[in-house]
N, C-alpha and C positions, 0 to 999 in steps of 0.2 A: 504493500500500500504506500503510498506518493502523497504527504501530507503538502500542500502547496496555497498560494496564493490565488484569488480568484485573476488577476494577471497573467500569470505565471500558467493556469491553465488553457485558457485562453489562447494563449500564443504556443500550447503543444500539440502534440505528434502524435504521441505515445497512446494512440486509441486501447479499447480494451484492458489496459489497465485500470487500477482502482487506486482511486485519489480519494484523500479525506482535505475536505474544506468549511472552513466556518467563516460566519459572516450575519447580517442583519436583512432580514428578508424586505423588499422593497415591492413585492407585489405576489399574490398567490391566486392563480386563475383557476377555472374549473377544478379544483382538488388536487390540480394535477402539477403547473407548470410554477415552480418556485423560482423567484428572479432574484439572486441574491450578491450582494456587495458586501465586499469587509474593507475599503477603502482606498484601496492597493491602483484603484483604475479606475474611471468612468464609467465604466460597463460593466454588464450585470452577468456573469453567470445562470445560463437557463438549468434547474437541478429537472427533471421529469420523477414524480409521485405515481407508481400504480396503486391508487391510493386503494383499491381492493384487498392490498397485501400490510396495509398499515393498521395500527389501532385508531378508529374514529378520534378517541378521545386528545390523542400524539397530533390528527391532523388540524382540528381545532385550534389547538396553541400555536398553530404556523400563520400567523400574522402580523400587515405590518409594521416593522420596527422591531419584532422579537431577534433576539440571537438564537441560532440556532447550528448545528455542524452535521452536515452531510457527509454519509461514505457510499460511493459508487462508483461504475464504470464509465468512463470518458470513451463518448462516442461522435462521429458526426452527425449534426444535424439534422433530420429531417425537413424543419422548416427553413424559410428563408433570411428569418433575422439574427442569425446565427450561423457561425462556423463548426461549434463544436458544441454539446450538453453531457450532463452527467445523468446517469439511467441512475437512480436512487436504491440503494438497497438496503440503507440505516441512515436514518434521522434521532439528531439527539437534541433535545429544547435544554439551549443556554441561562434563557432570560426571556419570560415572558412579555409581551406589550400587549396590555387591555386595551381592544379597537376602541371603547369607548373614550378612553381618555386620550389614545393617537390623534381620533378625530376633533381633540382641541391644539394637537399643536403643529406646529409645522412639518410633524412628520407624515400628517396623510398626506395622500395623494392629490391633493388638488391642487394648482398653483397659488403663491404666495406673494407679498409684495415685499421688497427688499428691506422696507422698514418691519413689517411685520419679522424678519427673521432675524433683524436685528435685536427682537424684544426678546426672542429667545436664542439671544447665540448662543447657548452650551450646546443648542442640539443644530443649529445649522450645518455646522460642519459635515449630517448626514444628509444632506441637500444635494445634488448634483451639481450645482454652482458653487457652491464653499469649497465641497469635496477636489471640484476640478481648480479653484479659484488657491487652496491651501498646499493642493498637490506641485503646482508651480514655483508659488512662493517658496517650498522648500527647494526645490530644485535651481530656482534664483538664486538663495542663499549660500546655497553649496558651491555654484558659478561663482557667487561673490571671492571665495576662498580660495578659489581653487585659481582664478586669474591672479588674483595678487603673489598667491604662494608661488605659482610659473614662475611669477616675472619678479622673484626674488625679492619680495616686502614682507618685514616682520611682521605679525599681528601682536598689538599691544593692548592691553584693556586697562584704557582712560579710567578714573575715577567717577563713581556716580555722584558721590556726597563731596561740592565741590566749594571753596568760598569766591571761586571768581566769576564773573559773569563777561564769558567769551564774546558776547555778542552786544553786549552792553545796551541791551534794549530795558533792563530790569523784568522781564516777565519770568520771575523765577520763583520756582514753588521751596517755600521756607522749611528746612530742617531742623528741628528742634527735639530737646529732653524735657523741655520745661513744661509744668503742668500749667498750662493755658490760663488758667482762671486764676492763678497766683503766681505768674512770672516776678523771680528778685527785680528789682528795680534801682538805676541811680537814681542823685540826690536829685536830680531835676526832672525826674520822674522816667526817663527812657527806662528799658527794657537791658537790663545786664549780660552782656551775650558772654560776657567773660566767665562767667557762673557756669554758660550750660555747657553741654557734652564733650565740645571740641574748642572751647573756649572764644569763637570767635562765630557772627553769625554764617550761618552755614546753608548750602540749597542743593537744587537737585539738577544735575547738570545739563547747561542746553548745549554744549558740544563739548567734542575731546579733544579742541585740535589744540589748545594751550599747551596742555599736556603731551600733546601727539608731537608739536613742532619740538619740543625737547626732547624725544627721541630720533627724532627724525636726523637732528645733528647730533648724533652720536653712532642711530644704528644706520644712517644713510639713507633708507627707507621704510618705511613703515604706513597698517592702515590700522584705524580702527573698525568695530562692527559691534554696537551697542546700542544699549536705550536712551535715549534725550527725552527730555521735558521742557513744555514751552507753557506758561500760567496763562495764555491769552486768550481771553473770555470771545473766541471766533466761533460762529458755528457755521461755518459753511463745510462744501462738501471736499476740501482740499488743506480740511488743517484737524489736527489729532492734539489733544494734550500729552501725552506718550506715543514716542516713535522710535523708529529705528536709526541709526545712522549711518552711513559709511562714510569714513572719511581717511586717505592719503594722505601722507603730507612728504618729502621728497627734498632731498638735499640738493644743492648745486643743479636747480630747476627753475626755468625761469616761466613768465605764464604762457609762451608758444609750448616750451613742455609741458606746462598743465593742462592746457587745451588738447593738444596731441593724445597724453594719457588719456584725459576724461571721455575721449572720443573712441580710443581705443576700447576702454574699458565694456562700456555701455554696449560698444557692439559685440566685445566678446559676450558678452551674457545675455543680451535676446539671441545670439547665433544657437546659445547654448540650449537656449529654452525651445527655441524651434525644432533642435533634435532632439531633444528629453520628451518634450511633453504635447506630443503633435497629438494626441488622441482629446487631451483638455484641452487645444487649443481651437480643436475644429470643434468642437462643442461651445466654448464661451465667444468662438467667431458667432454661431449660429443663435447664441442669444442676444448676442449685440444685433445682429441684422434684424432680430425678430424686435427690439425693444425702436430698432431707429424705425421701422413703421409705423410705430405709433407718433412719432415726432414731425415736426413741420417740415417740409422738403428742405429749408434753408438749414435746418438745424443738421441733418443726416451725413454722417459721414460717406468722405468720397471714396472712402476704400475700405474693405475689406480687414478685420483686427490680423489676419495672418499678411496680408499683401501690406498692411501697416510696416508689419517689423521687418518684412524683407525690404518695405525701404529704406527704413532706417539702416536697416545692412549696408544696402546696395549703393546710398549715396554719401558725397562728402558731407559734411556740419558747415554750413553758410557764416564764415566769420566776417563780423558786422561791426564797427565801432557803434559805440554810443550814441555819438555825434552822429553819424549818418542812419541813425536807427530813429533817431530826435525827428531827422528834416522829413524822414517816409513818414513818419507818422503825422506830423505838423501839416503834409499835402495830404494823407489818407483821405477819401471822401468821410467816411463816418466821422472821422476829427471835424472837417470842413461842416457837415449836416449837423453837429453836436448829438452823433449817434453814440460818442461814446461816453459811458458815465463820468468817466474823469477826463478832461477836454486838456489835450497838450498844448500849452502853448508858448513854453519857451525852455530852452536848455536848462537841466538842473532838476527836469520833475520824476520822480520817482514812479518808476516803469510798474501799471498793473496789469493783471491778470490778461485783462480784458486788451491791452496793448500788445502784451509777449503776444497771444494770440491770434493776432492777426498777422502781427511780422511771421510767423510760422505757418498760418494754416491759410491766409488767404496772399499776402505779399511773397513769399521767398517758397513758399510751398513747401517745405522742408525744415528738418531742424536747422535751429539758428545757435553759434557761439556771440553773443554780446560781450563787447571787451571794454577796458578804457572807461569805468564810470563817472561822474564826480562825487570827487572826496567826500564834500558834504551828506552824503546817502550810502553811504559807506561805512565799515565797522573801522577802529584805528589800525587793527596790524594790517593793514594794506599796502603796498608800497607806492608812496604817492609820485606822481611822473615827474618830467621835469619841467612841465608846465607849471605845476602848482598847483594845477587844479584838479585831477583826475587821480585816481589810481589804477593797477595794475587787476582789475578786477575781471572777471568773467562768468556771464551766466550761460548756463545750457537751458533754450527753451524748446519745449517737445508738444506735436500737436493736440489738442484736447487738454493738455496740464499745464502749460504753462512753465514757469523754474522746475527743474528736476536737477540742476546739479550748480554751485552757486560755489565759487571760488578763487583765488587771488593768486600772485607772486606776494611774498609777504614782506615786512619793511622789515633790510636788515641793517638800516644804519641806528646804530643807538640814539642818536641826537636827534633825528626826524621822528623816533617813537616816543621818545620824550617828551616832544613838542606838541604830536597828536595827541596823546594821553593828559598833556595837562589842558590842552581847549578843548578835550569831553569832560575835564572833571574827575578823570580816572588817576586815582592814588599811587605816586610809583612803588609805596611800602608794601600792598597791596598785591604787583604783582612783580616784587626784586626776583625772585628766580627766573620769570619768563627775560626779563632785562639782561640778566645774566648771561645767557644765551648769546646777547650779543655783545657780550665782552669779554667772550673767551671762545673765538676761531667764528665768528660769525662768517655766513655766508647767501649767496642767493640761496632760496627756497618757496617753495612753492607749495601749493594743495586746494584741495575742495572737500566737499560737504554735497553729498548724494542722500537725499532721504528716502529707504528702501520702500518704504511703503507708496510714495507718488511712481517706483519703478515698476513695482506689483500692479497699479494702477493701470499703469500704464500698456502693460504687458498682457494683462487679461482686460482690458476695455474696461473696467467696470468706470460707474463715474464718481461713484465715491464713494471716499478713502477708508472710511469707518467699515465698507465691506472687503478690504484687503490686508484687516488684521485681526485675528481672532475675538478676543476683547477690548474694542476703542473705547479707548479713554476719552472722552470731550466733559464741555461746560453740562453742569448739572447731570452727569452719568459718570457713574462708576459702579454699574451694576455686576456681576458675577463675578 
C-alpha cells in the first residue's frame, strides 16, 4: 500500500495499486462519488463508494468538510473530468462535520463573498481561492530565499522590538511592561520610560534596514524577510497593520545597482511561480476573469493574470526620472479634466496611488523604475544628489498596485547625514551606532524594501491585501 498525497496521486502511473489517502471531503454525490482535498493541490481526488458494500451508518458521516482517509485501488477514469480515481475499498471517519452547522459557514458549497471569508479566516484556507491563493505565497516565499541565497546574500533577522523609527513617519505601535493604568511618572508628569523593561521607550519595528545596513558593511551583502508594523489608522484595500518585509541592503552598490537587483529579483520569483504553481494559477487567472465581468469595461483588465506575469518577465522596467514622471502627469488628460483626486500641479508633490497608476497601466504600459525624488518627501538616509534637491531614490510601480518595491543608494557621507537628521529633528544620541557606520570604512551602499504581501497580491490578482495573508491585521481587527 502507497500512503501518498492527493497531488502526488494524481500525477501517477502506478494503476492497480493501492494507495491510502486522507483528506476533507468537499463534495459527496449519489452515495457514490467522494471528491476529496487534503491541501496538497487545487484539485480534488475522485475516491468511487460501492456504497452496497459499506455500512449505511460509515456513509452518512461522509460529509462536507469531514476528514476522513480512504484505502483503495488507483485506476483510470471512467468519466471525463478526471484522469485517474481510487475504486474505495476502506473508509475510515477522521473528524466529523454536522451539515447543519457547515451550512453556516463558508465551508458549504455555495459561493461566498471575499468579505464574508474574511469573517471566518481560520476556515478559509479550505476554500479553493485561499487554498490556491496560500499555496503560492508559500512557494513565493521559498523563491524569496532561494534567489538571494544563489546570489550569495546573508539572511539576517532585524530586531522586532526596536527604539528607532526607520522611517521616521512616527506611526509606530508602542512596546511596553508598564501596567497602563499606573504608569511611574516624572516630576512634570510625562510617563518614565526609564523605569520600564528596556529602559528606554520602545516599538515594534516598521523596517530592518537600520539594522540591515550595519550588516551589510561588514557581511557585504545581506536580506532581510520578516514582520513590520505600521500604527496607520488606513483602511483601504493596499495597507495591512502587520506585514511582511523583504529587504536587501548591499555594499559598494550604487542605485543603477539597486534598480538592476530589484528588477532582477522580482523577475526571478514570478518566473519561479509560473513553474511551481501553474495549476493555482490557471484557476485564480479564471477567477479574476470571472470577477472583471462583473466590472465596468473601463475598469477590466487588459490581460490575462498568467499573460500579466509573462510580461512582466518578458519586458524591461521603464526607468523614469521624477522630473519627467512630474511633466507626463502635469499634461495627462485626467490631471488636465481634474479626473484625478489629487490634481498635480507643480514639482515637489508626493506621487499617489492613483498617479503610479496610470504612469504604468495607461502611459508607459509597463512597469515603471521612478528615480531621483525630492529630498523633501523622502526618508533622511537617502543620499541627496548634487543638486541639493533630490535624492538617490527609486520606486518600483507595478500594474493594479501601484509601489511594490520602494528604495535608495543610501547617504554615506557623515556630514550630509548629520545635516539631514538635525532638519527632521532626529536625535544623533539616538541613532550613534547607525552614524558609526560611517566612520569606520564607510562606503557606497544601496537597498530597498519589497512588501511581500503587495507581491502575493500581485501574483494571484486578488485586489486586496487582507486576502493574501492568512490573519490581516488592520484598524479595529485583530480577530483570531
Amino acid at each position: 500500500m502507497i500512503q501518498a498525497k492527493v497531488a502526488e496521486i494524481l500525477e501517477s502511473d502506478q494503476f492497480l495499486q493501492e494507495f491510502k489517502v486522507s483528506g476533507w471531503v468537499r463534495s459527496f454525490r449519489s452515495n457514490r462519488f467522494v471528491a476529496l482535498n487534503d491541501g496538497s493541490t487545487i484539485n480534488n481526488i475522485q475516491c468511487v463508494i460501492d456504497f452496497e458494500k459499506f455500512n449505511p451508518e460509515t456513509l452518512k458521516r461522509i460529509t462536507v468538510g469531514a476528514a476522513i482517509s480512504v484505502k483503495g485501488i488507483l485506476k483510470e477514469s471512467e468519466g471525463k473530468q478526471q484522469r485517474v480515481e481510487i475504486d474505495v475499498k476502506e473508509v475510515t471517519i477522521l473528524g466529523d462535520a454536522n451539515p447543519e452547522e457547515v451550512k453556516l459557514t463558508i465551508l458549504s458549497p455555495k459561493r461566498h463573498s471575499l468579505e464574508k471569508l474574511r469573517e471566518q479566516a481560520h476556515l478559509r484556507v479550505r476554500t479553493n481561492t485561499f487554498g490556491a491563493i496560500m499555496r503560492v505565497r508559500s512557494k513565493l516565499s521559498f523563491a524569496v530565499h532561494s534567489y538571494f541565497q544563489q546570489n550569495n546574500f546573508y539572511y539576517v533577522n532585524t530586531p522586532i522590538i526596536t527604539g528607532s523609527d526607520a522611517e521616521g513617519a512616527g506611526e509606530m505601535f508602542k512596546v511596553t511592561n508598564f501596567d497602563l493604568k499606573n504608569p511611574p511618572k516624572n516630576e512634570d508628569g510625562s510617563i518614565d520610560y526609564k523605569k520600564d523593561f528596556f529602559g528606554k521607550e520602545t516599538n515594534l519595528t516598521v523596517s530592518g534596514q537600520l539594522e540591515g545596513e550595519t550588516y551589510a558593511l561588514g557581511l557585504g551583502q545581506i536580506y532581510t524577510f520578516g514582520p513590520t508594523f505600521r500604527a496607520e489608522n488606513s483602511n483601504t484595500s493596499r495597507h495591512l497593520a502587520e506585514f511582511w518585509m523583504i529587504e536587501p541592503e548591499i555594499a559598494f552598490c550604487d542605485l543603477d545597482g539597486n534598480m538592476d537587483l530589484a528588477e532582477d529579483f522580482i523577475k526571478y520569483v514570478v518566473k519561479y511561480v509560473l513553474e511551481n504553481c501553474k495549476d493555482d494559477l490557471e484557476f485564480l487567472e479564471q477567477r479574476l476573469a470571472n470577477e472583471d465581468k462583473t466590472k465596468p469595461a473601463a475598469e477590466r483588465s487588459e490581460m490575462g493574470l498568467i499573460e500579466k506575469l509573462k510580461f512582466v518577465l518578458e519586458n524591461n522596467f521603464k526607468r523614469v526620472s521624477y522630473t519627467e514622471a512630474i511633466d507626463i502627469l502635469k499634461d495627462s488628460k485626467p490631471n488636465k479634466k481634474k479626473k484625478f483626486k489629487y490634481i498635480i500641479e507643480e514639482w515637489g508633490a508626493d506621487l499617489q496611488s492613483e498617479h503610479e497608476r496610470f504612469l504604468v497601466e495607461k502611459h508607459f504600459k509597463c512597469p515603471v523604475i521612478l528615480f531621483d525624488y525630492p529630498a523633501k518627501i523622502k526618508a533622511f538616509y537617502m543620499r541627496l544628489n548634487e543638486d541639493g534637491k533630490t535624492v538617490r531614490a527609486m520606486d518600483i510601480l507595478f500594474p493594479g498596485i501601484g509601489e511594490i518595491v520602494g528604495g535608495s543608494q543610501r547617504e554615506e557621507r557623515l556630514d550630509v547625514l548629520k545635516e539631514k537628521m538635525a532638519e527632521l529633528g532626529i536625535e544623533e544620541k539616538e541613532l550613534w551606532w547607525y552614524l558609526d557606520t560611517r566612520k569606520f570604512g564607510t562606503c557606497v551602499h544601496s537597498g530597498f524594501g519589497l512588501g511581500f504581501e503587495r507581491l502575493v497580491q500581485f501574483v494571484t490578482g486578488m485586489g486586496n491585501i487582507r486576502d493574501v495573508i492568512p490573519f490581516p491585521r488592520t484598524p479595529q481587527s485583530a480577530e483570531f
